[in-house]
C-alpha positions in Angstrom: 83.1 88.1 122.0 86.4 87.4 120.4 84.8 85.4 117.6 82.5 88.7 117.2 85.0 91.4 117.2 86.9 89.1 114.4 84.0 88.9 111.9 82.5 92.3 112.1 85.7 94.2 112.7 88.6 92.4 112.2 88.0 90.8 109.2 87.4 94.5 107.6 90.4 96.4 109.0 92.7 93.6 107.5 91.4 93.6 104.1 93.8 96.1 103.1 96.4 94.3 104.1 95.0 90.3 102.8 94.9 92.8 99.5 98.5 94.1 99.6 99.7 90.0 100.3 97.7 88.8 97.1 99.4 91.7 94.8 103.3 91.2 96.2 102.5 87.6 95.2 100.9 89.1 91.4 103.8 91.5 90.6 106.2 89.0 91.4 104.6 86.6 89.6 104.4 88.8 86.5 108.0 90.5 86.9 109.0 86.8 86.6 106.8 86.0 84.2 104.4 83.8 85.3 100.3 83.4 83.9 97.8 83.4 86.7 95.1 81.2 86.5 92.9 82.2 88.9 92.4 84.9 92.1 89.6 84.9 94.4 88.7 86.9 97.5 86.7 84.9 99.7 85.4 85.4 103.5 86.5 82.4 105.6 85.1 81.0 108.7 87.6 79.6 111.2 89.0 82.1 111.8 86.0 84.6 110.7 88.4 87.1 108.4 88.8 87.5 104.5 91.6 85.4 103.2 92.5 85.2 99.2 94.2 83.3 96.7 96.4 83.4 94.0 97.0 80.5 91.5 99.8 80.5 88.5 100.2 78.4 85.6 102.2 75.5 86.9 105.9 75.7 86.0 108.8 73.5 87.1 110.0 73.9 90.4 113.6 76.6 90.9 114.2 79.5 92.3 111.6 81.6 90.7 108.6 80.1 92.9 110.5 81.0 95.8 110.7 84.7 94.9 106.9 84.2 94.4 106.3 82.6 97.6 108.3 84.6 99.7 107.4 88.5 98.4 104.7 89.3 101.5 108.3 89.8 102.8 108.1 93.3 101.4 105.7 94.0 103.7 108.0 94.2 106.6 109.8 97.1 104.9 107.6 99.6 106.8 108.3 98.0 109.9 111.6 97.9 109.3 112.1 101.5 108.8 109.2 103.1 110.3 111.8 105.7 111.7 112.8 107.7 108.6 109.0 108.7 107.8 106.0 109.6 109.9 103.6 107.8 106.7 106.2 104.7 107.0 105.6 104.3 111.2 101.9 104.9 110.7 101.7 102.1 108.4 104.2 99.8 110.2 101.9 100.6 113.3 99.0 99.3 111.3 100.5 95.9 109.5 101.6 95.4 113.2 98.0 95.9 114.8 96.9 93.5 112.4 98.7 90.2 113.8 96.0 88.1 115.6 95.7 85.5 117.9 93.8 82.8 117.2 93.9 78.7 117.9 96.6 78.7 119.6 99.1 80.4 117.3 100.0 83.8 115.5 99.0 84.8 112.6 100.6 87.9 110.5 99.3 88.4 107.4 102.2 90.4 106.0 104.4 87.2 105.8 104.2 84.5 103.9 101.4 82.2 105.2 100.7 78.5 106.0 99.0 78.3 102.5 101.9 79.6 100.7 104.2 76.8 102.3 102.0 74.2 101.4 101.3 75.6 97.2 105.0 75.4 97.3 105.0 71.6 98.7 102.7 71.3 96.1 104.5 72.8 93.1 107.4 70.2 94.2 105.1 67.6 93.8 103.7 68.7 90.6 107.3 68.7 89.0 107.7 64.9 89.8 104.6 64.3 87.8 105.4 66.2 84.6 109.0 65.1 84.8 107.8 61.6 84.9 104.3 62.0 82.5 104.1 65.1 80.0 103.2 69.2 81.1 100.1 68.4 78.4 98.6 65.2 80.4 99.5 67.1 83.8 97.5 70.3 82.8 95.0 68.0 81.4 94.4 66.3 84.4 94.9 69.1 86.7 92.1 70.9 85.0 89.5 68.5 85.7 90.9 67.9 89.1 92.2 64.3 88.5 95.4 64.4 89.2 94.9 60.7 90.9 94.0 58.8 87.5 96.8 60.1 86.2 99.3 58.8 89.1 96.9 55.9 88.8 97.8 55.0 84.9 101.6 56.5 84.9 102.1 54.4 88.3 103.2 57.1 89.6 103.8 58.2 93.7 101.2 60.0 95.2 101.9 63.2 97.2 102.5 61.6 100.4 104.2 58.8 99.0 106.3 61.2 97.1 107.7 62.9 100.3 108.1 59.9 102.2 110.7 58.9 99.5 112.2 61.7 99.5 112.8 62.0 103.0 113.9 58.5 103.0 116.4 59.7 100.3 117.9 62.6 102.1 118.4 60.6 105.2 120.1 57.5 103.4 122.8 60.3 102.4 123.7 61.9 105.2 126.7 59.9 106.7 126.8 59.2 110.7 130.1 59.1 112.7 129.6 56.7 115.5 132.0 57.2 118.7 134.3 54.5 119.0 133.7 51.9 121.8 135.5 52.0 125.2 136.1 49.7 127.7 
Protein backbone atom coordinates (compact mmCIF):
# COMPACT_ATOMS: atom_id res chain seq x y z
CA UNK A 1 0.00 0.00 0.00
CA UNK A 2 2.80 2.26 0.83
CA UNK A 3 4.63 1.51 -2.42
CA UNK A 4 1.11 2.48 -4.02
CA UNK A 5 0.30 5.61 -2.37
CA UNK A 6 4.12 6.74 -3.37
CA UNK A 7 3.82 6.20 -7.15
CA UNK A 8 0.28 7.45 -7.76
CA UNK A 9 0.27 10.14 -5.25
CA UNK A 10 3.31 10.88 -3.80
CA UNK A 11 5.42 11.08 -6.55
CA UNK A 12 2.92 13.90 -8.06
CA UNK A 13 2.43 16.16 -4.96
CA UNK A 14 6.32 16.46 -4.73
CA UNK A 15 7.01 17.46 -8.13
CA UNK A 16 6.68 20.93 -7.23
CA UNK A 17 9.02 20.76 -4.87
CA UNK A 18 11.87 18.04 -6.91
CA UNK A 19 11.15 21.29 -9.44
CA UNK A 20 12.04 24.10 -6.98
CA UNK A 21 15.51 21.85 -5.82
CA UNK A 22 16.64 21.54 -9.65
CA UNK A 23 16.14 25.52 -10.14
CA UNK A 24 17.99 26.70 -6.56
CA UNK A 25 20.75 24.53 -8.03
CA UNK A 26 20.27 26.50 -11.88
CA UNK A 27 20.19 30.05 -10.52
CA UNK A 28 23.06 29.47 -8.48
CA UNK A 29 24.75 27.85 -10.97
CA UNK A 30 24.14 30.77 -13.40
CA UNK A 31 24.61 33.74 -10.71
CA UNK A 32 28.01 32.12 -10.41
CA UNK A 33 28.51 31.56 -13.72
CA UNK A 34 28.45 28.20 -14.54
CA UNK A 35 27.25 26.35 -18.20
CA UNK A 36 24.86 23.51 -17.73
CA UNK A 37 25.21 20.60 -19.70
CA UNK A 38 22.42 18.83 -19.23
CA UNK A 39 18.85 18.61 -17.01
CA UNK A 40 16.52 15.80 -17.07
CA UNK A 41 13.28 14.98 -15.18
CA UNK A 42 13.00 11.37 -14.82
CA UNK A 43 10.48 9.03 -12.74
CA UNK A 44 12.48 6.61 -10.57
CA UNK A 45 11.62 3.36 -9.18
CA UNK A 46 13.04 2.61 -5.75
CA UNK A 47 11.58 4.67 -4.23
CA UNK A 48 8.54 5.12 -6.92
CA UNK A 49 8.75 9.36 -6.97
CA UNK A 50 10.21 11.78 -9.74
CA UNK A 51 13.70 12.76 -9.05
CA UNK A 52 15.90 15.17 -11.47
CA UNK A 53 19.21 16.22 -12.36
CA UNK A 54 21.29 18.94 -13.04
CA UNK A 55 24.80 18.70 -14.61
CA UNK A 56 27.38 21.84 -15.19
CA UNK A 57 30.34 22.19 -17.25
CA UNK A 58 33.07 20.85 -15.04
CA UNK A 59 35.18 23.53 -13.35
CA UNK A 60 37.93 23.16 -10.74
CA UNK A 61 36.95 22.47 -7.39
CA UNK A 62 36.53 25.94 -4.63
CA UNK A 63 34.05 27.43 -2.99
CA UNK A 64 31.69 28.14 -5.86
CA UNK A 65 30.45 24.31 -6.14
CA UNK A 66 29.69 24.49 -2.67
CA UNK A 67 27.32 27.45 -3.07
CA UNK A 68 25.89 25.26 -5.96
CA UNK A 69 25.60 22.17 -3.95
CA UNK A 70 24.30 23.57 -0.96
CA UNK A 71 21.29 26.20 -2.36
CA UNK A 72 18.06 23.62 -1.75
CA UNK A 73 19.08 25.29 1.65
CA UNK A 74 16.82 28.09 0.53
CA UNK A 75 14.16 26.08 0.82
CA UNK A 76 14.04 25.99 4.44
CA UNK A 77 13.37 29.72 4.45
CA UNK A 78 9.66 29.11 4.59
CA UNK A 79 9.98 26.87 7.32
CA UNK A 80 11.99 29.00 9.03
CA UNK A 81 9.71 31.90 9.13
CA UNK A 82 6.35 30.51 8.44
CA UNK A 83 5.15 32.96 11.33
CA UNK A 84 5.41 36.37 9.62
CA UNK A 85 2.96 35.28 6.58
CA UNK A 86 -0.08 33.06 6.38
CA UNK A 87 1.33 32.19 2.31
CA UNK A 88 4.92 31.51 4.07
CA UNK A 89 3.26 28.79 6.89
CA UNK A 90 1.14 27.29 4.17
CA UNK A 91 4.11 26.54 2.13
CA UNK A 92 6.38 25.54 5.04
CA UNK A 93 3.39 23.24 5.98
CA UNK A 94 3.67 21.70 2.52
CA UNK A 95 7.81 21.29 2.01
CA UNK A 96 7.25 19.74 5.44
CA UNK A 97 4.39 17.20 4.37
CA UNK A 98 6.58 16.21 1.76
CA UNK A 99 9.54 14.39 3.82
CA UNK A 100 9.09 10.60 3.41
CA UNK A 101 9.99 7.59 4.88
CA UNK A 102 11.38 5.10 2.96
CA UNK A 103 14.35 2.23 3.43
CA UNK A 104 15.00 2.85 6.44
CA UNK A 105 15.88 6.57 6.40
CA UNK A 106 14.50 10.20 5.75
CA UNK A 107 14.27 11.78 2.97
CA UNK A 108 13.56 15.74 2.51
CA UNK A 109 13.69 16.91 -0.74
CA UNK A 110 14.24 20.57 0.15
CA UNK A 111 17.80 19.85 1.29
CA UNK A 112 20.60 19.01 -0.41
CA UNK A 113 20.38 15.26 -1.33
CA UNK A 114 22.55 12.01 -1.27
CA UNK A 115 23.23 12.79 -5.09
CA UNK A 116 24.42 16.19 -4.52
CA UNK A 117 27.06 14.86 -1.94
CA UNK A 118 28.30 12.35 -4.13
CA UNK A 119 28.53 15.07 -7.74
CA UNK A 120 30.55 16.99 -5.22
CA UNK A 121 32.90 13.85 -4.40
CA UNK A 122 33.00 13.63 -7.84
CA UNK A 123 33.96 17.21 -8.94
CA UNK A 124 36.95 16.60 -6.35
CA UNK A 125 37.95 13.83 -8.23
CA UNK A 126 37.62 15.37 -11.48
CA UNK A 127 40.08 18.29 -10.36
CA UNK A 128 42.91 15.66 -9.65
CA UNK A 129 42.55 14.51 -13.21
CA UNK A 130 42.82 17.85 -15.09
CA UNK A 131 45.35 19.01 -12.65
CA UNK A 132 47.35 16.11 -13.54
CA UNK A 133 46.21 15.61 -17.54
CA UNK A 134 44.73 18.82 -19.47
CA UNK A 135 40.71 20.28 -19.02
CA UNK A 136 40.78 19.35 -23.13
CA UNK A 137 41.72 15.48 -22.68
CA UNK A 138 39.38 15.50 -19.44
CA UNK A 139 36.28 16.84 -21.36
CA UNK A 140 37.30 14.76 -24.16
CA UNK A 141 37.15 11.74 -22.30
CA UNK A 142 34.38 12.68 -20.12
CA UNK A 143 32.26 13.09 -23.15
CA UNK A 144 32.47 9.70 -24.37
CA UNK A 145 32.29 8.36 -20.89
CA UNK A 146 35.95 7.07 -20.73
CA UNK A 147 37.26 8.61 -18.08
CA UNK A 148 39.18 5.07 -17.20
CA UNK A 149 41.47 5.09 -20.47
CA UNK A 150 42.41 8.23 -19.62
CA UNK A 151 43.48 7.29 -15.88
CA UNK A 152 44.68 4.25 -17.79
CA UNK A 153 47.29 6.17 -20.23
CA UNK A 154 48.13 9.27 -17.73
CA UNK A 155 48.64 6.47 -14.83
CA UNK A 156 46.63 8.16 -13.01
CA UNK A 157 44.49 7.13 -9.50
CA UNK A 158 41.18 6.02 -9.90
CA UNK A 159 38.35 7.46 -7.79
CA UNK A 160 38.58 5.07 -5.05
CA UNK A 161 42.18 5.00 -5.08
CA UNK A 162 42.17 8.76 -5.15
CA UNK A 163 40.32 8.98 -1.74
CA UNK A 164 42.05 6.31 -0.14
CA UNK A 165 45.21 8.53 -0.52
CA UNK A 166 43.84 11.14 0.46
CA UNK A 167 42.53 9.85 3.58
CA UNK A 168 45.79 8.35 4.12
CA UNK A 169 47.19 11.90 3.73
CA UNK A 170 45.07 13.67 6.24
CA UNK A 171 45.63 11.06 8.78
CA UNK A 172 49.57 11.00 8.37
CA UNK A 173 49.24 14.84 9.52
CA UNK A 174 47.35 14.93 12.25
CA UNK A 175 49.84 14.60 15.29
CA UNK A 176 48.82 12.18 18.38
CA UNK A 177 49.83 12.94 22.05
CA UNK A 178 50.26 9.67 23.76
CA UNK A 179 49.89 9.75 27.76
CA UNK A 180 53.04 9.11 29.34
CA UNK A 181 53.58 5.68 31.01
CA UNK A 182 53.11 5.03 34.79
CA UNK A 183 54.23 2.62 36.94
Amino acid sequence: MYNFLLKYFYSWYILPIVLLHEGCHILAGYFLGFKILDKKLYKQTNPPIFNSYVSFKFRKYDWKWNVVLYSPILLTLPIIFFFLHPILMYIGIYFLSTIMYFDKRFICIFLPSKPDMIYKRKIEYYSYLVENSSENEFNYFFKRNKLNELVLNKHLLNENEFFFQKKLNNNKNKTYKCKPFKK
